[in-house]
Backbone as a chain_set.jsonl record, in Angstrom:
{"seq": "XXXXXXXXXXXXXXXXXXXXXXXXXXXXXXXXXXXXXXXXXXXXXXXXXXXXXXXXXXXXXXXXXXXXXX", "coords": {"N": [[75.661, 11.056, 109.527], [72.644, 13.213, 108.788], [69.494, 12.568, 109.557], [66.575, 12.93, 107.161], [63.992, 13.869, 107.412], [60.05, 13.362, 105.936], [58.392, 16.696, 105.426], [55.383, 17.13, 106.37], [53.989, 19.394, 106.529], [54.089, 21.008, 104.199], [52.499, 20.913, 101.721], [49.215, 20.121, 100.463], [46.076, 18.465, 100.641], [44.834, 16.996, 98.148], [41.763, 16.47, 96.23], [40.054, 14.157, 93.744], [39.307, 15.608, 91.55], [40.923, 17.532, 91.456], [43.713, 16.529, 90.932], [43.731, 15.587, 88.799], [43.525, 17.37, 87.19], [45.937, 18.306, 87.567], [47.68, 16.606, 86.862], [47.31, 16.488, 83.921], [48.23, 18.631, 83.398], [51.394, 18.065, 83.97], [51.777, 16.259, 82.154], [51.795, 17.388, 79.47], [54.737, 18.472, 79.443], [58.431, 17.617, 79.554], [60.271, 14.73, 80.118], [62.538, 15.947, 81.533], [61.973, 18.296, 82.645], [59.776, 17.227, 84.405], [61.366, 15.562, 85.924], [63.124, 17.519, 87.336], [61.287, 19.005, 88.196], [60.178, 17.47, 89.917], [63.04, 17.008, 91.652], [62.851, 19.541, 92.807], [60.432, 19.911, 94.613], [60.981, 17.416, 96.622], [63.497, 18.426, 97.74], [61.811, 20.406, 98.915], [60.031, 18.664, 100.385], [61.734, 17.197, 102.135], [63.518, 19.026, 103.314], [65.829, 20.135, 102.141], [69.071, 21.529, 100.583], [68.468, 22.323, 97.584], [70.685, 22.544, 95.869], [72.186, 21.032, 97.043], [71.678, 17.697, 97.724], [71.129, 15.014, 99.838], [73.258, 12.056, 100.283], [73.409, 8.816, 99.306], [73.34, 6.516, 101.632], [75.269, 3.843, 101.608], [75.971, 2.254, 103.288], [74.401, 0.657, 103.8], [73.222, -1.324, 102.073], [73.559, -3.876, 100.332], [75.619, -5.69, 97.62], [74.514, -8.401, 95.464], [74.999, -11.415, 93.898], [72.467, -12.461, 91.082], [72.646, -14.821, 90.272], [71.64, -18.218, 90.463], [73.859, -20.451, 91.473], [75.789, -19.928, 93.412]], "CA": [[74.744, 11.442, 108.477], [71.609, 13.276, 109.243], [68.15, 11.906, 109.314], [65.408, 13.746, 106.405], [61.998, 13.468, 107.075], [59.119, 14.586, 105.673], [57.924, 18.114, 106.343], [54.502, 17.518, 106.124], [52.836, 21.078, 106.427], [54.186, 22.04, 103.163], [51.754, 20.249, 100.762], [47.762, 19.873, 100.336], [45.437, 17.503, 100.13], [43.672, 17.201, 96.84], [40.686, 15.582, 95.873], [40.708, 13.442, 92.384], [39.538, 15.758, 90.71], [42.263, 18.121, 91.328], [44.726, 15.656, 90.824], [43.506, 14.827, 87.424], [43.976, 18.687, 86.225], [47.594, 17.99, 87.794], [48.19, 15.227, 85.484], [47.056, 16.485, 82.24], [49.262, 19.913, 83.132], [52.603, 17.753, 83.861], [51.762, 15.749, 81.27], [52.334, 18.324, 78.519], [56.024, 18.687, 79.541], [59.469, 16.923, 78.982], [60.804, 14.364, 81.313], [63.486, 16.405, 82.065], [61.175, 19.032, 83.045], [59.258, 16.764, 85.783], [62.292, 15.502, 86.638], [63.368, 18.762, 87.41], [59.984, 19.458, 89.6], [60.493, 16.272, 91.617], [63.846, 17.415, 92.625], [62.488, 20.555, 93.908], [59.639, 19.012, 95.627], [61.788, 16.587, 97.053], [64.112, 19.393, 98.375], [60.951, 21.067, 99.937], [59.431, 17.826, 101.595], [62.719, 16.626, 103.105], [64.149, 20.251, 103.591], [67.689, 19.986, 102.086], [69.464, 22.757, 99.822], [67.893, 22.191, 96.479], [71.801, 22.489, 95.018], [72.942, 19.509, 98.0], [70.823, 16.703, 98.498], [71.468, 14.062, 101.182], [73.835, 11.681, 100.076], [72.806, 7.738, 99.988], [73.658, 5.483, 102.675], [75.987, 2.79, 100.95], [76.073, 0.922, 103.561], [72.707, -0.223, 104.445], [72.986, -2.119, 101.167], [74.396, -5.191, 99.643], [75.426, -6.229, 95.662], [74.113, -9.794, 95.542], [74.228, -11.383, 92.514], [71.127, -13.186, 91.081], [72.881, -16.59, 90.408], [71.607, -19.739, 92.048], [75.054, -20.817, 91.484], [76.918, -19.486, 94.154]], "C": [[73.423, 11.873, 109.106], [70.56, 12.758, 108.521], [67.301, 13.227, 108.313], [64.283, 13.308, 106.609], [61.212, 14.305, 106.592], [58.723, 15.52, 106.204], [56.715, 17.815, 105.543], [53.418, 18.377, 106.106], [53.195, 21.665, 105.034], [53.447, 21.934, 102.07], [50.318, 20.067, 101.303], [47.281, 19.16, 100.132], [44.589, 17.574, 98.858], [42.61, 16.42, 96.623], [40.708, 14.884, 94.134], [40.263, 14.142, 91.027], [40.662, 17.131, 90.171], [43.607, 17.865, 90.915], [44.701, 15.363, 89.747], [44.191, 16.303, 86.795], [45.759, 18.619, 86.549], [48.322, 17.623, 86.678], [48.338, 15.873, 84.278], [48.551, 17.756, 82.395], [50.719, 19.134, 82.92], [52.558, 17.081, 82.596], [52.605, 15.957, 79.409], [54.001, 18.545, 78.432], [57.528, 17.426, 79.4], [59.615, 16.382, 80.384], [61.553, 15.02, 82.233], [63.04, 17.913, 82.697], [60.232, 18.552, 84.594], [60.282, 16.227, 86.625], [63.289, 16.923, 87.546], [62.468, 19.577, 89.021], [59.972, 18.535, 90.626], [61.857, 16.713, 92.143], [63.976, 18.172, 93.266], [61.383, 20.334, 94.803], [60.241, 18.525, 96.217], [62.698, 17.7, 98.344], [63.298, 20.038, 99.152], [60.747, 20.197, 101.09], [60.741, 17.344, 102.16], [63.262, 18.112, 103.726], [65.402, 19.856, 103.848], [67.68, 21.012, 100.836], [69.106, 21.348, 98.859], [69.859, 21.756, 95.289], [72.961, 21.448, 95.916], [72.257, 18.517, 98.075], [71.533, 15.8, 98.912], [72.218, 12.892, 100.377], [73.126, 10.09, 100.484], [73.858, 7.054, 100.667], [74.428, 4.359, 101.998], [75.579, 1.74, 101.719], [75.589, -0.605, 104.725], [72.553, -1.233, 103.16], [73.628, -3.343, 101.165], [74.275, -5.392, 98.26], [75.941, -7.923, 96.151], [74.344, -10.315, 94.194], [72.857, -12.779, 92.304], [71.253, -14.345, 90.738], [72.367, -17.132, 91.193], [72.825, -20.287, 92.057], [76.066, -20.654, 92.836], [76.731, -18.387, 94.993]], "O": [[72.942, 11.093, 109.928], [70.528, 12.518, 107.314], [67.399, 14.391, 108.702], [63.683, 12.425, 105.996], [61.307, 15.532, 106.615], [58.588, 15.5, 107.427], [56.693, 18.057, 104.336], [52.252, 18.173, 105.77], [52.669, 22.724, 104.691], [53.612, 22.847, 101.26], [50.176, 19.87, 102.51], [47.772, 18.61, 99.146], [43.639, 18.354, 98.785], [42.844, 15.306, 97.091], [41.582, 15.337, 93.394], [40.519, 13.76, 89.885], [41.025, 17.522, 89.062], [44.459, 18.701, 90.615], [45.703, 14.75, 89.378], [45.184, 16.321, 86.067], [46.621, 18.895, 85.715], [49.167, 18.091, 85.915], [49.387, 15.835, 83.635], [49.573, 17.745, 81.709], [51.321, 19.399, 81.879], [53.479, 17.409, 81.847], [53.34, 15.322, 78.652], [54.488, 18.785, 77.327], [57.224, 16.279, 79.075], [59.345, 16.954, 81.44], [61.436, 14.871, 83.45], [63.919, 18.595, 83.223], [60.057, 19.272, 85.577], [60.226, 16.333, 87.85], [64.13, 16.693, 88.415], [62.727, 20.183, 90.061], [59.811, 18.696, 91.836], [61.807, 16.811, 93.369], [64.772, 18.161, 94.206], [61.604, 20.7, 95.958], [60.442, 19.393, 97.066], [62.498, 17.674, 99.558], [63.8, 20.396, 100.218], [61.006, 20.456, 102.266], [60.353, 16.887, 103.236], [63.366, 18.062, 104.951], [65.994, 19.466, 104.855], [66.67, 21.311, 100.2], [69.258, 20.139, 99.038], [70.031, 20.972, 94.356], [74.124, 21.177, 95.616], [72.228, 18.426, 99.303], [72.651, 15.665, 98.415], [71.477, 12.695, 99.414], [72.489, 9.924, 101.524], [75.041, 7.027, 100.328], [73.472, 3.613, 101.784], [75.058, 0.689, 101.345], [75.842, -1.569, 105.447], [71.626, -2.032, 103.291], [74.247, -3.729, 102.157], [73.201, -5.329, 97.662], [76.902, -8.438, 96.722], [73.874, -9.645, 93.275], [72.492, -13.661, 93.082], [70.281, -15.1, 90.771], [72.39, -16.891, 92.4], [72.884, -20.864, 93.143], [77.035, -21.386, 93.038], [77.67, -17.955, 95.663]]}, "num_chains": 1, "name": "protein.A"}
């Protein structure tokens, strides 16, 4: 499996009050609309095809359950 890291040259720093006009703009729109913009963001800062993304790791995990029982 390959490694994604951020590509950080592709994004700007903003100051707060740039960040605020951000807000109010996403704001206006449907979840499924920002959801939408984070998965293309996402696809920029890792740089993976927008119509593939990276597959998770299974099996760096564990299902625990939250009993004290057992």
């Amino acid at each position: 499996m390959s490694i994604y890291k951020l590509d950080r040259t592709v994004f700007k720093a903003h100051n707060a009050a740039e960040s605020s006009n951000h807000s109010r703009y996403y704001r206006n729109m449907s979840w499924q609309q920002r959801l939408s913009i984070t998965n293309y963001l996402n696809s920029v800062a890792f740089n993976y095809a927008l119509d593939n993304p990276p597959k998770m790791d299974r099996t760096k995990f564990k299902a625990r359950s939250s009993n004290s029982n057992g």
